[in-house]
N, C-alpha and C positions, 0 to 999 in steps of 0.2 A: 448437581450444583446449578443455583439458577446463574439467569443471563446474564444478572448486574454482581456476577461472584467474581468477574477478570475473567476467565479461564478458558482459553483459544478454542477447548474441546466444542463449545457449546454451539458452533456455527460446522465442524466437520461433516456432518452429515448434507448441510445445503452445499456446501462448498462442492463436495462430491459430486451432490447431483449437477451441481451448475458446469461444473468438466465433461459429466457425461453427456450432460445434453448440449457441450460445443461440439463431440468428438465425433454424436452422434448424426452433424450434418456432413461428416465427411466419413465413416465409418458404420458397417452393420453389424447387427446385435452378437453374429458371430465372430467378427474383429473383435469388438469389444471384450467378449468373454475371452478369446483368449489373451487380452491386454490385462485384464485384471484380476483374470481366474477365476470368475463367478458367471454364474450360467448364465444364456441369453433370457431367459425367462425371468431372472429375477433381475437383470437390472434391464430390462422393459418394465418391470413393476416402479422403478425406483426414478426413471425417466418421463414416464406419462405420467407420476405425481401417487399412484396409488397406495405404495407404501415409501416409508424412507430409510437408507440403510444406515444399520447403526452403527457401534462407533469402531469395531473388528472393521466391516467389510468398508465403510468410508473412507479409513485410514488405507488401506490398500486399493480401493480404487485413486483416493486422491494421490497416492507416491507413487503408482505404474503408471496413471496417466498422464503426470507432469512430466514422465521420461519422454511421451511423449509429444504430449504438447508441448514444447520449448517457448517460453513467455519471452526471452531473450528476440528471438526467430518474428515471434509476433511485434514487438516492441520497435524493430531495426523495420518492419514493413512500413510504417507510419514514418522513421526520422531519417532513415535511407542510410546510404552507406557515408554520407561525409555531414551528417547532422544536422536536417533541417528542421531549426524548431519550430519557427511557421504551419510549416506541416505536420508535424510531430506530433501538435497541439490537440489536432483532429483526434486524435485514439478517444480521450476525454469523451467524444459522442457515441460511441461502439460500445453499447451497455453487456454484451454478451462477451468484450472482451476486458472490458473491465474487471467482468466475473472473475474470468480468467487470473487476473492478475492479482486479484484479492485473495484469492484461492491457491494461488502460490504466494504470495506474503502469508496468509494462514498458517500454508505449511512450514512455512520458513521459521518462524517465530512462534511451535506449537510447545507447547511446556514452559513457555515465560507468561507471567502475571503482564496481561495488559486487558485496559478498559476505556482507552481512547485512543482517537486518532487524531491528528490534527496537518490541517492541510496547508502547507505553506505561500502556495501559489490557486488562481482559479481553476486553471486543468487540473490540477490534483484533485482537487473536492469533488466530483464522482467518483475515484478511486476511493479515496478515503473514507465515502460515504459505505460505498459497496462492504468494504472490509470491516468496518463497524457493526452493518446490521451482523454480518457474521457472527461476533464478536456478541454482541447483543449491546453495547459501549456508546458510547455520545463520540458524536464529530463535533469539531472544532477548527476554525479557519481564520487564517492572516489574512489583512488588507490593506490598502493603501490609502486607506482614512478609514478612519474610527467610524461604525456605525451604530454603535453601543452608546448608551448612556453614561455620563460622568458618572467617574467611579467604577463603573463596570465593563473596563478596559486596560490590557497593559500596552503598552508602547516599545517598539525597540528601534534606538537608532544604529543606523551601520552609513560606512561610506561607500559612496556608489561607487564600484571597481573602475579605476582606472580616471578619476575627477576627485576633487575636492569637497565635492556635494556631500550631505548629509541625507541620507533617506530615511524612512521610518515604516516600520509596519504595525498593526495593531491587530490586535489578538481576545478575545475577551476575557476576561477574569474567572470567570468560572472553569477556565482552563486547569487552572490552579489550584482544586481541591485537594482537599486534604488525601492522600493515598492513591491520588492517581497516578497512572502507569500506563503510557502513551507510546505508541508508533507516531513517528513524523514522517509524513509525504510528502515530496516534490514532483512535479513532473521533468524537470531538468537543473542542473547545478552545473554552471559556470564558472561561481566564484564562489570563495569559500564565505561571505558574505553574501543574503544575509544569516545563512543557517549556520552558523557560529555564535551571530552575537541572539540568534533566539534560542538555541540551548543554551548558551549561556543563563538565559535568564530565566530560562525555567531551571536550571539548577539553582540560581538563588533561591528561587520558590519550593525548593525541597521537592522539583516532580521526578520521578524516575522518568526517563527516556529510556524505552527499552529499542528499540529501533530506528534507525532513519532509511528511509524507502524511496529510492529516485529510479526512474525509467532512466533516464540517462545522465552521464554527466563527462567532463573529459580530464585526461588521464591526471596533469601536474596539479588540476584542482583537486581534485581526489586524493592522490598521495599526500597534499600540503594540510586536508581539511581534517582535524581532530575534533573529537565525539567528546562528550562525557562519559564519566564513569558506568560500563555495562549498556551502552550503546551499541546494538551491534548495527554498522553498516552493510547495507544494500544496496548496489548497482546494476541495476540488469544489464545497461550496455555501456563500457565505457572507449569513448572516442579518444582517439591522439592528441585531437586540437578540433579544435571550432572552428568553422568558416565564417 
């Protein structure tokens, strides 16, 4: 199946490598093999670039080694134990653990049609971008002014939690194609605005959401915030309460 078919399989084999070669700064090739049951010889081949593994032994490196790399574990070192999103923000520049985290969204949502991502906030959009090339799919990103051309923009207003204000984010229209089928990224969710009223409107636009994807967010938003239809939500870590 080619790249632009949706279909999660077609980034498995990088994803793989990109776990091996985090595990492999703290781990040797005999750790390794017995983490994922393949000789040290051949995933030395699969780590220095000279061959790539296919899509049997990808799947099994990637499912033994997210047991033990915990993306959760990595996630809480950046936003600490009572939620700092200031700091938190930083993960965004850690491109090897980015990998990481796209490589566990892969696997999470392997067997669903998806061929975009779209980033709700700017810390996300390395994430989101990483999990795309996977993917082989177009990213797509919200802002806080339109930098798109008339016409080739949508708009959503929501209310700023906890004021009467009106915010807006903008998005581009090409978001909206006909059969696409998109993961949503956040880097944190506070309030269930504004990622309510922008599924919403891509459900007017007839787009599937197959997922929404947050590093963190806290517990009563979480509980109170409803998806669309076949939306699966993702939290990696959720806090009590914000500070």
């Amino acid at each position: 199946m080619s790249k632009r078919g949706g279909s999660l399989n077609v980034g498995l084999s990088q994803a793989a490598v990109d776990v091996l070669r985090y595990l492999k700064r703290r781990y040797d090739y005999r750790r390794l093999s017995s983490i994922t049951s393949i000789s040290a010889s051949t995933l030395s081949r699969y780590v220095t670039g000279k061959t790539m593994p296919r899509a049997k032994n990808a799947k099994k490196i990637l499912e033994r080694s997210l047991e033990i790399v915990n993306p959760r574990e990595i996630v809480k070192e950046y936003f600490g134990n009572d939620l700092d999103i200031e700091g938190g923000v930083h993960i965004s520049h850690d491109v090897q653990t980015l990998k990481i985290l796209a490589s566990y969204a892969l696997n999470t949502f392997m067997g669903t049609r998806v061929n975009s991502s779209l980033a709700l906030d700017i810390p996300s959009i390395p994430l989101a971008a990483c999990f795309s090339s996977l993917i082989g799919g177009m990213i797509y990103f919200a802002l806080d002014r339109p930098i798109w051309h008339d016409g080739e923009y949508l708009e959503v207003s929501y209310r700023s939690p906890g004021t009467s204000r009106t915010e807006r984010l903008w998005f581009p229209s090409d978001s909206v194609k006909k059969d696409s089928s998109m993961v949503v990224f956040t880097s944190f969710i506070l309030s269930p605005s504004p990622v309510r009223e922008v599924l919403r409107t891509l459900e007017r636009h007839k787009i599937h959401v197959a997922g929404l994807f947050t590093l963190v967010t806290v517990k009563d938003t979480w509980d109170r915030l409803s998806v669309t239809p076949g939306c699966r939500r993702i939290a990696l870590l959720i806090y009590e309460r914000s500070e």
